[in-house]
PQR file of N, CA, C, O and H, with PARSE charges and radii, in Angstrom:
ATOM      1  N   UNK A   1      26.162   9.081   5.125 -0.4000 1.5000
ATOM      2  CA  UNK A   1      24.885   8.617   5.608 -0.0000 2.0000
ATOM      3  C   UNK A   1      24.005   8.246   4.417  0.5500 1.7000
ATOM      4  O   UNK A   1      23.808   8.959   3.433 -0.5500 1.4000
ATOM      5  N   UNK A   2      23.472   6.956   4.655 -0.4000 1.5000
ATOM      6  CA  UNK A   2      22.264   6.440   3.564 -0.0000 2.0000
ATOM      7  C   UNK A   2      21.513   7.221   3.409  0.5500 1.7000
ATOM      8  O   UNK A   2      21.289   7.627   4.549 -0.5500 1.4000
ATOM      9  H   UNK A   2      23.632   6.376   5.454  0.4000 1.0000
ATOM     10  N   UNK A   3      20.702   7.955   2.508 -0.4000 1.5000
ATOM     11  CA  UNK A   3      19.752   8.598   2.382 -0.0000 2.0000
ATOM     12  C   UNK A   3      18.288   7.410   2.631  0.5500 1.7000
ATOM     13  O   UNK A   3      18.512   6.200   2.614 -0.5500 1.4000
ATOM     14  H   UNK A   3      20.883   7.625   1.582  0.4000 1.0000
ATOM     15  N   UNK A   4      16.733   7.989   2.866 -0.4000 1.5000
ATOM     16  CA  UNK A   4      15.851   7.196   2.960 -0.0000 2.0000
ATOM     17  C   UNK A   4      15.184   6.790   1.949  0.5500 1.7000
ATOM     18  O   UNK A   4      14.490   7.602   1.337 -0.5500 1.4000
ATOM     19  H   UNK A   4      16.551   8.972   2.880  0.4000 1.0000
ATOM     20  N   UNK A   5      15.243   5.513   1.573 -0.4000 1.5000
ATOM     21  CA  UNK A   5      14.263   5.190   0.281 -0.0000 2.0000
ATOM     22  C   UNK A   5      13.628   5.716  -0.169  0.5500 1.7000
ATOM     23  O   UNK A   5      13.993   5.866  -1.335 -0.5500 1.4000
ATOM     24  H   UNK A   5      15.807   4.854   2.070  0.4000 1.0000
ATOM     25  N   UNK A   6      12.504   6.315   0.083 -0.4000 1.5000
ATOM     26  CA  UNK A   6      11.736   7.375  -0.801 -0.0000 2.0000
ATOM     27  C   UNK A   6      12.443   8.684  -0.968  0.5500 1.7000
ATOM     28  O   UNK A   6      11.840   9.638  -1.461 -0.5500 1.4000
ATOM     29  H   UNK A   6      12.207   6.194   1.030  0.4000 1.0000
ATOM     30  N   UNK A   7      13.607   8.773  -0.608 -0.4000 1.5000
ATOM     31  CA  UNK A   7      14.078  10.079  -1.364 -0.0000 2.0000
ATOM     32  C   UNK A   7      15.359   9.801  -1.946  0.5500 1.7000
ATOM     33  O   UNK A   7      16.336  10.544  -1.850 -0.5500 1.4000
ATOM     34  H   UNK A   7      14.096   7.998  -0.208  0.4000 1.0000
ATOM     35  N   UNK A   8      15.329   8.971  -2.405 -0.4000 1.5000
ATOM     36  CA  UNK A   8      16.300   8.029  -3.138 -0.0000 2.0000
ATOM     37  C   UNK A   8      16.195   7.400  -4.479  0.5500 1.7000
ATOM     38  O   UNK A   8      16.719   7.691  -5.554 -0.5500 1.4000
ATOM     39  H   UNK A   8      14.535   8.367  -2.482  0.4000 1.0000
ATOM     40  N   UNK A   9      15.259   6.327  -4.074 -0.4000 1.5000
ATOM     41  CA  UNK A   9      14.888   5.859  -5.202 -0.0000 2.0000
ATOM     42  C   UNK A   9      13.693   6.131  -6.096  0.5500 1.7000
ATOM     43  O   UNK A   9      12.814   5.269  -6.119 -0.5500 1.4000
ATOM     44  H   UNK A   9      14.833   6.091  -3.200  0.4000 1.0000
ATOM     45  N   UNK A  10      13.547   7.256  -6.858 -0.4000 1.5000
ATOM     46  CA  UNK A  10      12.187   7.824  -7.336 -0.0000 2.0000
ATOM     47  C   UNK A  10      11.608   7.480  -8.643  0.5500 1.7000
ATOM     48  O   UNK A  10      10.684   7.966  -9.295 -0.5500 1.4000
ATOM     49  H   UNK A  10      14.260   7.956  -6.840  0.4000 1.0000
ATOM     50  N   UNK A  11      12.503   6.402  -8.856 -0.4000 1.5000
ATOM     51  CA  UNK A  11      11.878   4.941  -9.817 -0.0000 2.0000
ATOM     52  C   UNK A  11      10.354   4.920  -9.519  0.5500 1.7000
ATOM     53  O   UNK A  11       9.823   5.186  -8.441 -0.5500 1.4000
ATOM     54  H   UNK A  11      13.254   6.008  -8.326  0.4000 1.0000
ATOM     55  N   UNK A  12       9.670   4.500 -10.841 -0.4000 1.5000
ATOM     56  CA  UNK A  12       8.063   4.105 -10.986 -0.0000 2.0000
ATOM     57  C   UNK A  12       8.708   2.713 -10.595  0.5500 1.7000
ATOM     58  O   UNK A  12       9.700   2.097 -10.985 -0.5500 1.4000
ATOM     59  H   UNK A  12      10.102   4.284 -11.716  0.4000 1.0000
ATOM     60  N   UNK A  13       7.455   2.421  -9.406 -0.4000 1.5000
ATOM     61  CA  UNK A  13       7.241   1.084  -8.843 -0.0000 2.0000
ATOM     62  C   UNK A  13       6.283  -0.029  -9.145  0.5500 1.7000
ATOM     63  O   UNK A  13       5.106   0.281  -8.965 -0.5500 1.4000
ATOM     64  H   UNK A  13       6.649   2.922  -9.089  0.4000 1.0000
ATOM     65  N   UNK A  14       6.533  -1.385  -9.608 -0.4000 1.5000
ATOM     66  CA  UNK A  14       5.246  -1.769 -10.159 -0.0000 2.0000
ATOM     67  C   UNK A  14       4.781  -2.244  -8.860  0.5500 1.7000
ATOM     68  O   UNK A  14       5.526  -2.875  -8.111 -0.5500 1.4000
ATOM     69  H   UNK A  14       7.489  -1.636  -9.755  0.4000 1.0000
ATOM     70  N   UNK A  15       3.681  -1.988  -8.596 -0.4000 1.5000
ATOM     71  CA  UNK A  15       2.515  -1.827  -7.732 -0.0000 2.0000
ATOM     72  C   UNK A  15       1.629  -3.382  -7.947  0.5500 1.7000
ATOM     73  O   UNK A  15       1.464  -3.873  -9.064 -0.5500 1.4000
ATOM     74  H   UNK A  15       3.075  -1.475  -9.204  0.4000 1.0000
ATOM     75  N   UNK A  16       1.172  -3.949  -6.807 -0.4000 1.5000
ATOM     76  CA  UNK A  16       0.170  -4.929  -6.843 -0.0000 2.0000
ATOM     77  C   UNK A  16      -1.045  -5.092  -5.877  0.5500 1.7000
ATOM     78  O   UNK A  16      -1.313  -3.967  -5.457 -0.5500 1.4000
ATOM     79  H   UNK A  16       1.306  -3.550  -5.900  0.4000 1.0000
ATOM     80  N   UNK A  17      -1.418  -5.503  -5.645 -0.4000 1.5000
ATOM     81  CA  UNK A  17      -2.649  -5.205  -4.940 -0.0000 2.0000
ATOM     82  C   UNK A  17      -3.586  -6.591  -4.712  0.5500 1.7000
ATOM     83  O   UNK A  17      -4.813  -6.677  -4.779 -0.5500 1.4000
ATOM     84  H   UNK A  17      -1.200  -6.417  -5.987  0.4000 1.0000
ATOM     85  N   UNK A  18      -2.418  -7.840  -4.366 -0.4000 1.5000
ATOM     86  CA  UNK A  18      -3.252  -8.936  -4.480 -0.0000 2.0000
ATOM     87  C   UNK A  18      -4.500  -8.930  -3.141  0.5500 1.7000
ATOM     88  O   UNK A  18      -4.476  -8.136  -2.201 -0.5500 1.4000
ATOM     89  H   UNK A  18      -1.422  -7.770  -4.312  0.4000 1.0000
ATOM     90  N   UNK A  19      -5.665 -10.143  -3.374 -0.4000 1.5000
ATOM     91  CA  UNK A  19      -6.429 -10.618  -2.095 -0.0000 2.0000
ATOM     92  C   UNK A  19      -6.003 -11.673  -1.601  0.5500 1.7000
ATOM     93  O   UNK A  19      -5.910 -12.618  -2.384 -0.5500 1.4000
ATOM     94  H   UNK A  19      -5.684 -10.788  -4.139  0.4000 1.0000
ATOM     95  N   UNK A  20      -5.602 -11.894  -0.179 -0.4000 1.5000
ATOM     96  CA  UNK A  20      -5.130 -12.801   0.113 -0.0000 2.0000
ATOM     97  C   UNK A  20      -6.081 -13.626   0.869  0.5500 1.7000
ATOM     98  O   UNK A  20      -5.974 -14.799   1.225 -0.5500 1.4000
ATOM     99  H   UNK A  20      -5.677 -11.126   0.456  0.4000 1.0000
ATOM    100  N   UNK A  21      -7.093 -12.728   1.057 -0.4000 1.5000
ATOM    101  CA  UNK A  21      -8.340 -13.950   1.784 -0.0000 2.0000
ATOM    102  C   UNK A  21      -9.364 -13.005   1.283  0.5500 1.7000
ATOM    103  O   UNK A  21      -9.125 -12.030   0.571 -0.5500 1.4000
ATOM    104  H   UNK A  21      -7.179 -11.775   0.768  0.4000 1.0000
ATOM    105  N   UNK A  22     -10.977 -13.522   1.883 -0.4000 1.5000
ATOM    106  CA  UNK A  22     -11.893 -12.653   1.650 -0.0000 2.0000
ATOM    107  C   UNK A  22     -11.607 -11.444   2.034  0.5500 1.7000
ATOM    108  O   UNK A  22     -11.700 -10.447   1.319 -0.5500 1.4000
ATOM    109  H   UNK A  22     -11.171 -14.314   2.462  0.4000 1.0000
ATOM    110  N   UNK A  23     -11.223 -11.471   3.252 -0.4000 1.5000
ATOM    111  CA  UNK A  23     -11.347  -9.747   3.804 -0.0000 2.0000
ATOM    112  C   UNK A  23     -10.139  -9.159   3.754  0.5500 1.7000
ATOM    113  O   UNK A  23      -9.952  -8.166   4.456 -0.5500 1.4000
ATOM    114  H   UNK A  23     -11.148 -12.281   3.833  0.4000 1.0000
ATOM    115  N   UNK A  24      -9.337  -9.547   3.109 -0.4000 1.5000
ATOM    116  CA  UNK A  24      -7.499  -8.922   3.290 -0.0000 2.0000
ATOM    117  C   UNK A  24      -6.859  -9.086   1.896  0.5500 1.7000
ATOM    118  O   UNK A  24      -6.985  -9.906   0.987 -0.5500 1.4000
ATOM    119  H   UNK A  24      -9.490 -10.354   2.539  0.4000 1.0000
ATOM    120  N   UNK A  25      -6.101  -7.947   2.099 -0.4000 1.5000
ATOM    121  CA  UNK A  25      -5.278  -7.712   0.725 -0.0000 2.0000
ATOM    122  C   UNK A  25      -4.280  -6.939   1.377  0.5500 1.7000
ATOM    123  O   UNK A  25      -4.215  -6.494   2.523 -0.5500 1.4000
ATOM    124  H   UNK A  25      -5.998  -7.281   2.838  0.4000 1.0000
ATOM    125  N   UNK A  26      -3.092  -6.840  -0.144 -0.4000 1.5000
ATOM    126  CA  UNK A  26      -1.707  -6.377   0.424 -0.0000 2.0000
ATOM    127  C   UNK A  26      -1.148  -5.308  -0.922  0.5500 1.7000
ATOM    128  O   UNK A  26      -1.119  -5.482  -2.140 -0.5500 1.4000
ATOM    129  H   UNK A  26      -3.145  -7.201  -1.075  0.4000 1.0000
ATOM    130  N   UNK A  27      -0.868  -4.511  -0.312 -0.4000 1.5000
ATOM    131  CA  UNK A  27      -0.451  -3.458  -1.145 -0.0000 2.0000
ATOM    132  C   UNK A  27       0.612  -3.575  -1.078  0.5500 1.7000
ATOM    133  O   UNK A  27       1.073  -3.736   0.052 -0.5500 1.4000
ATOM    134  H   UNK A  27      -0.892  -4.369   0.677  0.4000 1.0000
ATOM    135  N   UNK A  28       1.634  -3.551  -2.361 -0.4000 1.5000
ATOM    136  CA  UNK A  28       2.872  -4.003  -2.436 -0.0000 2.0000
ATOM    137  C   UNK A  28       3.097  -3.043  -3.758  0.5500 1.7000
ATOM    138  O   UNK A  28       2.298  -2.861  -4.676 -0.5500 1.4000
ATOM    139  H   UNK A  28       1.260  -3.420  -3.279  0.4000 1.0000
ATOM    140  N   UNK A  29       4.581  -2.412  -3.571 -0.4000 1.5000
ATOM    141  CA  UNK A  29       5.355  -1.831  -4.460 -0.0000 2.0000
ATOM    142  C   UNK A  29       7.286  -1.982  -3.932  0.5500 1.7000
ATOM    143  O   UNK A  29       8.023  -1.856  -2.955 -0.5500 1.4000
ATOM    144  H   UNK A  29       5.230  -2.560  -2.826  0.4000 1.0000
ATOM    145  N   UNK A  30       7.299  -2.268  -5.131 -0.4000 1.5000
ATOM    146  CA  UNK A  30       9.204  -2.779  -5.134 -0.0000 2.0000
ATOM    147  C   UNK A  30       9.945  -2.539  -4.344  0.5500 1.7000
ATOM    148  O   UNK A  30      10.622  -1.622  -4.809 -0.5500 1.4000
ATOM    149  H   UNK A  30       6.700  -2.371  -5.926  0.4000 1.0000
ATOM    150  N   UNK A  31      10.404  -2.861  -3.050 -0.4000 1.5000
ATOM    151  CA  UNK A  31      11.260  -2.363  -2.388 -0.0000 2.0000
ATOM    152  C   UNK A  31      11.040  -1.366  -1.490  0.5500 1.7000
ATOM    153  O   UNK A  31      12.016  -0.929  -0.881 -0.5500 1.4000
ATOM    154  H   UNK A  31       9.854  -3.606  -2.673  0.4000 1.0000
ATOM    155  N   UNK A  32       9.583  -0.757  -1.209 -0.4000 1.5000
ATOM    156  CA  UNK A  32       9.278   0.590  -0.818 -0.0000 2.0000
ATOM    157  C   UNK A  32       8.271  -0.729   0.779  0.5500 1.7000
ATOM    158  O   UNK A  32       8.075  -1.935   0.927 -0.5500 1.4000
ATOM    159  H   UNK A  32       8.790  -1.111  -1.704  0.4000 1.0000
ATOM    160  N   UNK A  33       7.948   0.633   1.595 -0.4000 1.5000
ATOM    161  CA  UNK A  33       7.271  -0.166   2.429 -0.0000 2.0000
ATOM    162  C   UNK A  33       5.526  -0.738   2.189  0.5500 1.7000
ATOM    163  O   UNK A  33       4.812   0.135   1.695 -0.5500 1.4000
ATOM    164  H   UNK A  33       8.107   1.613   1.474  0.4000 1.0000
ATOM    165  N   UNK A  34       5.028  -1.693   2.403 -0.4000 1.5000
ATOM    166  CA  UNK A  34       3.964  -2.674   2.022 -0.0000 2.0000
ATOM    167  C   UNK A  34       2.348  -1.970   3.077  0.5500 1.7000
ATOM    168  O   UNK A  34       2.348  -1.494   4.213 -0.5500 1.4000
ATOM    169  H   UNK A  34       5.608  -2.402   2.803  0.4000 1.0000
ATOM    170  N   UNK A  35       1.596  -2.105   2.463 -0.4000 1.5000
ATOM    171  CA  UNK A  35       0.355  -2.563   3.429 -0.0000 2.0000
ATOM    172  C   UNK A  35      -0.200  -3.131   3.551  0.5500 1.7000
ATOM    173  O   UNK A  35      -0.553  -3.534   2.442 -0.5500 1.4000
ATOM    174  H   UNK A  35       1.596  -2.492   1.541  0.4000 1.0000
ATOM    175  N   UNK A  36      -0.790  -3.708   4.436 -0.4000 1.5000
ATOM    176  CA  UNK A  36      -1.968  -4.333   4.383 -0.0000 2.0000
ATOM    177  C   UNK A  36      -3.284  -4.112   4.589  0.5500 1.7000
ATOM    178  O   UNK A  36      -3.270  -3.376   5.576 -0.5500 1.4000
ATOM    179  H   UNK A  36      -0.504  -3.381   5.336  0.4000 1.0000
ATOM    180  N   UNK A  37      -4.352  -4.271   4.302 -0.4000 1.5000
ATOM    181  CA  UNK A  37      -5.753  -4.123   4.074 -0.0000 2.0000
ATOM    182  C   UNK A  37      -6.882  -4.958   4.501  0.5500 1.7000
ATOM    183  O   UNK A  37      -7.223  -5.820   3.692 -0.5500 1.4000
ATOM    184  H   UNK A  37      -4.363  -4.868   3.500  0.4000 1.0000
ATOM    185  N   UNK A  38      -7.665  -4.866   5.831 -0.4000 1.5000
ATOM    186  CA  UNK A  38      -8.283  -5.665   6.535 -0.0000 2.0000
ATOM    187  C   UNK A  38      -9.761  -5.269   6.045  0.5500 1.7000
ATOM    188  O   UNK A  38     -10.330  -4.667   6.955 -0.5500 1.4000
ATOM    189  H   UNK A  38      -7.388  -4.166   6.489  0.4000 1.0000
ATOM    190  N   UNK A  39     -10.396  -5.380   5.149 -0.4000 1.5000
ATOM    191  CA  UNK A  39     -12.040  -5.458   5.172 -0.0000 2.0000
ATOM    192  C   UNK A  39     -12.890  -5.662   6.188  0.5500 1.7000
ATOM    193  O   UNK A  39     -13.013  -6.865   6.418 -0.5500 1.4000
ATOM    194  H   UNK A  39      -9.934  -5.869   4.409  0.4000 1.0000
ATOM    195  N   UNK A  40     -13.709  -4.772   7.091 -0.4000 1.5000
ATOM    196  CA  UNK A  40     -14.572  -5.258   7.931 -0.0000 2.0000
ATOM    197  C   UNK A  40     -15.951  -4.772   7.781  0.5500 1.7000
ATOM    198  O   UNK A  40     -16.343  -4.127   6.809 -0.5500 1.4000
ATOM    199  H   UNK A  40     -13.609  -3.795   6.904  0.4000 1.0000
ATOM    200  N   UNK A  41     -16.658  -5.107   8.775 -0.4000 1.5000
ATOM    201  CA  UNK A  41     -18.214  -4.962   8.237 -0.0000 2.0000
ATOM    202  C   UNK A  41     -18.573  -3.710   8.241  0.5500 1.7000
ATOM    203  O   UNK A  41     -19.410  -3.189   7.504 -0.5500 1.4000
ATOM    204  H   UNK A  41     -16.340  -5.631   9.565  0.4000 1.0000
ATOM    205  N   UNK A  42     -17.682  -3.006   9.419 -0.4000 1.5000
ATOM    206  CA  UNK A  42     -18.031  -1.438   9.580 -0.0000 2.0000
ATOM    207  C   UNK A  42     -16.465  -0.231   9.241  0.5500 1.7000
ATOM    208  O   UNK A  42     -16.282   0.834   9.831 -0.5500 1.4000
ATOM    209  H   UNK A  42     -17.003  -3.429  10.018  0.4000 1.0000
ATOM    210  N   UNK A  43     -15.572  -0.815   8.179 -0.4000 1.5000
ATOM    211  CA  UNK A  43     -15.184  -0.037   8.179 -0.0000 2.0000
ATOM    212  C   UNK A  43     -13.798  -0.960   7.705  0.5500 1.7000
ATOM    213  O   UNK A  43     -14.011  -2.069   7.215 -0.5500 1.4000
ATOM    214  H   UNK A  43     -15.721  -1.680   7.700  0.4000 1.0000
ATOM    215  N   UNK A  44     -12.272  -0.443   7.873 -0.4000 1.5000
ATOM    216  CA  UNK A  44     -11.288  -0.964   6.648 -0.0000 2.0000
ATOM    217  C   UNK A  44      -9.677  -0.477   7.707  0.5500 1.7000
ATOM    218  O   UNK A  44      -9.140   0.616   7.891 -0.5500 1.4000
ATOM    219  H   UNK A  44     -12.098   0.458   8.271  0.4000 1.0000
ATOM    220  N   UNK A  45      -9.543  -1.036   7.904 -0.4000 1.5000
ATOM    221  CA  UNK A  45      -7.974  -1.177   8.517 -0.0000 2.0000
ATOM    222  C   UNK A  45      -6.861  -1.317   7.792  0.5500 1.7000
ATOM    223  O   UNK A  45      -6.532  -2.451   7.442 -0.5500 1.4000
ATOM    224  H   UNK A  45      -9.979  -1.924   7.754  0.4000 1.0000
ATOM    225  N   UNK A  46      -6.127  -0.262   7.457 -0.4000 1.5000
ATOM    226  CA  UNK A  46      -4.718  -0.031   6.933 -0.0000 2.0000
ATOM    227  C   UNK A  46      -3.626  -0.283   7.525  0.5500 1.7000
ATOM    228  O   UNK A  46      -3.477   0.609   8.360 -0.5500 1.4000
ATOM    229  H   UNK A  46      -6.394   0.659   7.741  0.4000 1.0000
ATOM    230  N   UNK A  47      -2.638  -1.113   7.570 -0.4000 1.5000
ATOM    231  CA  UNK A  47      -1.677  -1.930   8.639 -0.0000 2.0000
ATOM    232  C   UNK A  47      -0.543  -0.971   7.545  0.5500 1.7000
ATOM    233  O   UNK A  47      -0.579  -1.022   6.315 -0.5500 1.4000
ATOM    234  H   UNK A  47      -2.759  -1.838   6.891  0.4000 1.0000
ATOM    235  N   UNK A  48       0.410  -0.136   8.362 -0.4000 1.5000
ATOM    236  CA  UNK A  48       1.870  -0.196   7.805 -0.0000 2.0000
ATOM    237  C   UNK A  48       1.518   1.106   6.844  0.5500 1.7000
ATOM    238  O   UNK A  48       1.234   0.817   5.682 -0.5500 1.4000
ATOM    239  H   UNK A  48       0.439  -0.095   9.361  0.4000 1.0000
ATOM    240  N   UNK A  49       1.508   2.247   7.135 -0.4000 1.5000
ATOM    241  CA  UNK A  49       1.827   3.335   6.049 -0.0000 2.0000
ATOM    242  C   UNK A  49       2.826   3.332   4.630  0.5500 1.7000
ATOM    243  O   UNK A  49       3.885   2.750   4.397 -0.5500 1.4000
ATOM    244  H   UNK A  49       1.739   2.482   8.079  0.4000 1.0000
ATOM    245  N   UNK A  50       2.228   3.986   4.047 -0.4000 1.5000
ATOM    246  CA  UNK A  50       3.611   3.869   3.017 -0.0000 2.0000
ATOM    247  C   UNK A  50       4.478   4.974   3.345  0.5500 1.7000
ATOM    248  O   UNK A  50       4.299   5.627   4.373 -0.5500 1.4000
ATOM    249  H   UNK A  50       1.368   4.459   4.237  0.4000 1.0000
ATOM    250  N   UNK A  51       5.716   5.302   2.259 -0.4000 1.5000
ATOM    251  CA  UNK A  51       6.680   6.020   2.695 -0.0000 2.0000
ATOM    252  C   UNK A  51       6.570   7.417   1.968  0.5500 1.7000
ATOM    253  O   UNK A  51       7.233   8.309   2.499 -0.5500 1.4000
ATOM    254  H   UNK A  51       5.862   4.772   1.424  0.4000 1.0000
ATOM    255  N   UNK A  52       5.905   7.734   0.935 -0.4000 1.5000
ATOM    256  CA  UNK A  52       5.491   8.858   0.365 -0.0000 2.0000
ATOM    257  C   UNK A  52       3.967   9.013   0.650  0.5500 1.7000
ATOM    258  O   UNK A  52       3.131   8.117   0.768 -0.5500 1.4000
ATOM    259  H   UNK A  52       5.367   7.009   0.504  0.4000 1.0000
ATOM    260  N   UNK A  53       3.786  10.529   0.744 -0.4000 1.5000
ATOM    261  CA  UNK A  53       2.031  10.797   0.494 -0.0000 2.0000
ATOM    262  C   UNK A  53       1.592  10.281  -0.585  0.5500 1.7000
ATOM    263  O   UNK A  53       0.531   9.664  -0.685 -0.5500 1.4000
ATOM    264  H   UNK A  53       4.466  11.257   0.648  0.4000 1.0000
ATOM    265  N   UNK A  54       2.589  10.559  -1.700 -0.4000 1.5000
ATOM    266  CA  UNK A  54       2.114  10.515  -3.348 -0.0000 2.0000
ATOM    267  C   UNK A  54       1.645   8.696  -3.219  0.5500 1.7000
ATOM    268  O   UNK A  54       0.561   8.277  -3.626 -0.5500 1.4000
ATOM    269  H   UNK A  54       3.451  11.060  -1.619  0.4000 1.0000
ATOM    270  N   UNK A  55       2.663   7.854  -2.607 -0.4000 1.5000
ATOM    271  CA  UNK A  55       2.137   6.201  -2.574 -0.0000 2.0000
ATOM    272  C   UNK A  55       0.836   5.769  -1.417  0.5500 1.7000
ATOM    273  O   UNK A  55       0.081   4.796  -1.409 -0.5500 1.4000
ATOM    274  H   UNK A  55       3.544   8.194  -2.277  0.4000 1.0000
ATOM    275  N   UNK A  56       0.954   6.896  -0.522 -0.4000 1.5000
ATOM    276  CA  UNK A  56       0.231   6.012  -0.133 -0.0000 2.0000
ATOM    277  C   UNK A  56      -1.491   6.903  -0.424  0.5500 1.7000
ATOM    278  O   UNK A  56      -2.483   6.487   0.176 -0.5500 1.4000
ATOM    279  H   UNK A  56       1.567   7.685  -0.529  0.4000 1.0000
ATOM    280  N   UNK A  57      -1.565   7.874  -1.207 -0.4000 1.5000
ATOM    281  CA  UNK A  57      -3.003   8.317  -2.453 -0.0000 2.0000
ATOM    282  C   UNK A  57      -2.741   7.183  -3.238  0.5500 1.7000
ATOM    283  O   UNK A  57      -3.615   7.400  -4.077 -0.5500 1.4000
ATOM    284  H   UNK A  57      -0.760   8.212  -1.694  0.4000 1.0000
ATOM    285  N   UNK A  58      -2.071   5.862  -3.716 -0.4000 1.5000
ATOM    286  CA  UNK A  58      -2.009   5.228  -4.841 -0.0000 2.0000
ATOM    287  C   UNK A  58      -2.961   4.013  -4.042  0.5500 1.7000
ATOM    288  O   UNK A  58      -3.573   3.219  -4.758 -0.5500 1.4000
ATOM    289  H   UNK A  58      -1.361   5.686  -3.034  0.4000 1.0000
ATOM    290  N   UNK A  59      -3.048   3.915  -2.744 -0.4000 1.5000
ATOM    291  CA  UNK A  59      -3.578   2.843  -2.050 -0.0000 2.0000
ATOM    292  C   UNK A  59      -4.945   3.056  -2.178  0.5500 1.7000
ATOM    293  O   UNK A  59      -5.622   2.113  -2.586 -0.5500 1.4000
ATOM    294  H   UNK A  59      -2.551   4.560  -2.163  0.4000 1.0000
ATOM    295  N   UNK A  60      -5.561   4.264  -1.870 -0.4000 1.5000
ATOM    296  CA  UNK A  60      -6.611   4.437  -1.698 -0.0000 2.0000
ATOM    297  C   UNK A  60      -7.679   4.049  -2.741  0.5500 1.7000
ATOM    298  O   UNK A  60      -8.810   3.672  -2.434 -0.5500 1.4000
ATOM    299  H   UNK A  60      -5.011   5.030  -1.539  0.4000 1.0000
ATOM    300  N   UNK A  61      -7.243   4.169  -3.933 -0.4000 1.5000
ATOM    301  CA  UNK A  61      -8.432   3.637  -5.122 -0.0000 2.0000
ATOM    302  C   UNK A  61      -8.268   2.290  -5.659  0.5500 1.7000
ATOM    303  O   UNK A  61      -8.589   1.760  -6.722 -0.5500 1.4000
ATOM    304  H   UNK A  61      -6.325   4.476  -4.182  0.4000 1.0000
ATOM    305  N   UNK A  62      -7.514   1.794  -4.323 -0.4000 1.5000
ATOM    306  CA  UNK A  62      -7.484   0.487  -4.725 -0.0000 2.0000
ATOM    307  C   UNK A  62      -7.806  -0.145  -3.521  0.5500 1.7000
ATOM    308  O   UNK A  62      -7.601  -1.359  -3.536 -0.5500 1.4000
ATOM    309  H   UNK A  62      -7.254   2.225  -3.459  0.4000 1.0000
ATOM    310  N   UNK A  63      -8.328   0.401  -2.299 -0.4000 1.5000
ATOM    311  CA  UNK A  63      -9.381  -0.123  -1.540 -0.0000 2.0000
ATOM    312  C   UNK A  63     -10.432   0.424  -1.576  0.5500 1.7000
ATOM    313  O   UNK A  63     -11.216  -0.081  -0.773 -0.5500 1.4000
ATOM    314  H   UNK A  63      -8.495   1.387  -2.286  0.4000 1.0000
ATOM    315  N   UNK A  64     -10.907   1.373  -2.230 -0.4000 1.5000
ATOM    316  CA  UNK A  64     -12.595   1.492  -2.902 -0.0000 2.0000
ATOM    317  C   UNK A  64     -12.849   0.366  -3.660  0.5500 1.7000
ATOM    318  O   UNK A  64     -14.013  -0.021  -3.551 -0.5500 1.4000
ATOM    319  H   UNK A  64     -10.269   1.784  -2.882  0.4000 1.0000
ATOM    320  N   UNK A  65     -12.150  -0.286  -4.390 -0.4000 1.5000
ATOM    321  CA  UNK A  65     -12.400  -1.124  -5.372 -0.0000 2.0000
ATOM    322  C   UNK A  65     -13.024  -2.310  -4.899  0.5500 1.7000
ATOM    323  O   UNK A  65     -13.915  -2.918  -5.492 -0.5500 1.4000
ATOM    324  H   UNK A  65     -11.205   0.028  -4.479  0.4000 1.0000
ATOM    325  N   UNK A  66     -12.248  -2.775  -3.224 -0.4000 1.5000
ATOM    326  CA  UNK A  66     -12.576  -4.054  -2.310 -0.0000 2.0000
ATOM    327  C   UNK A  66     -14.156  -3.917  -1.608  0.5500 1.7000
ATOM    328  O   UNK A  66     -15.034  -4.731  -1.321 -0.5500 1.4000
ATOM    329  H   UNK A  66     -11.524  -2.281  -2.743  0.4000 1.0000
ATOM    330  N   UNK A  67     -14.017  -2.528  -1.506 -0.4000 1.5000
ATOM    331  CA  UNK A  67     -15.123  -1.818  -0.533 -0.0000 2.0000
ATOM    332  C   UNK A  67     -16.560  -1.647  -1.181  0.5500 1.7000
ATOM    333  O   UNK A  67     -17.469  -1.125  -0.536 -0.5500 1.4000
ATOM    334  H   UNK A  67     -13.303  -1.866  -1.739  0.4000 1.0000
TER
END
């Protein structure tokens, strides 16, 4: 049986964090699962969890940054 990506591959991931419009951005690391990031007037929508706790605390100070 495959083991699950995050307990597999425990490679440092390079991480990005482009904007893809005003109000949206995408959290992206290598091969691991993605988010996305909806800016709104009252508040911030996270689409798609990541697969570790430890990645997805890596998201968070990088939507204060939008916010």
């Amino acid at each position: 049986m495959k083991s699950f990506a995050s307990r597999s591959d425990l490679k440092a991931k390079k991480i990005s964090f482009p904007r893809l419009s005003k109000n949206c951005c995408a959290f992206t690391a290598e091969r691991d699962p993605n988010s996305g990031v909806i800016v709104g007037d009252d508040g911030v929508m996270v689409i798609d969890a990541q697969a570790t706790p430890h990645m997805a605390r890596e998201v968070i100070p990088r939507i204060r940054r939008v916010t």
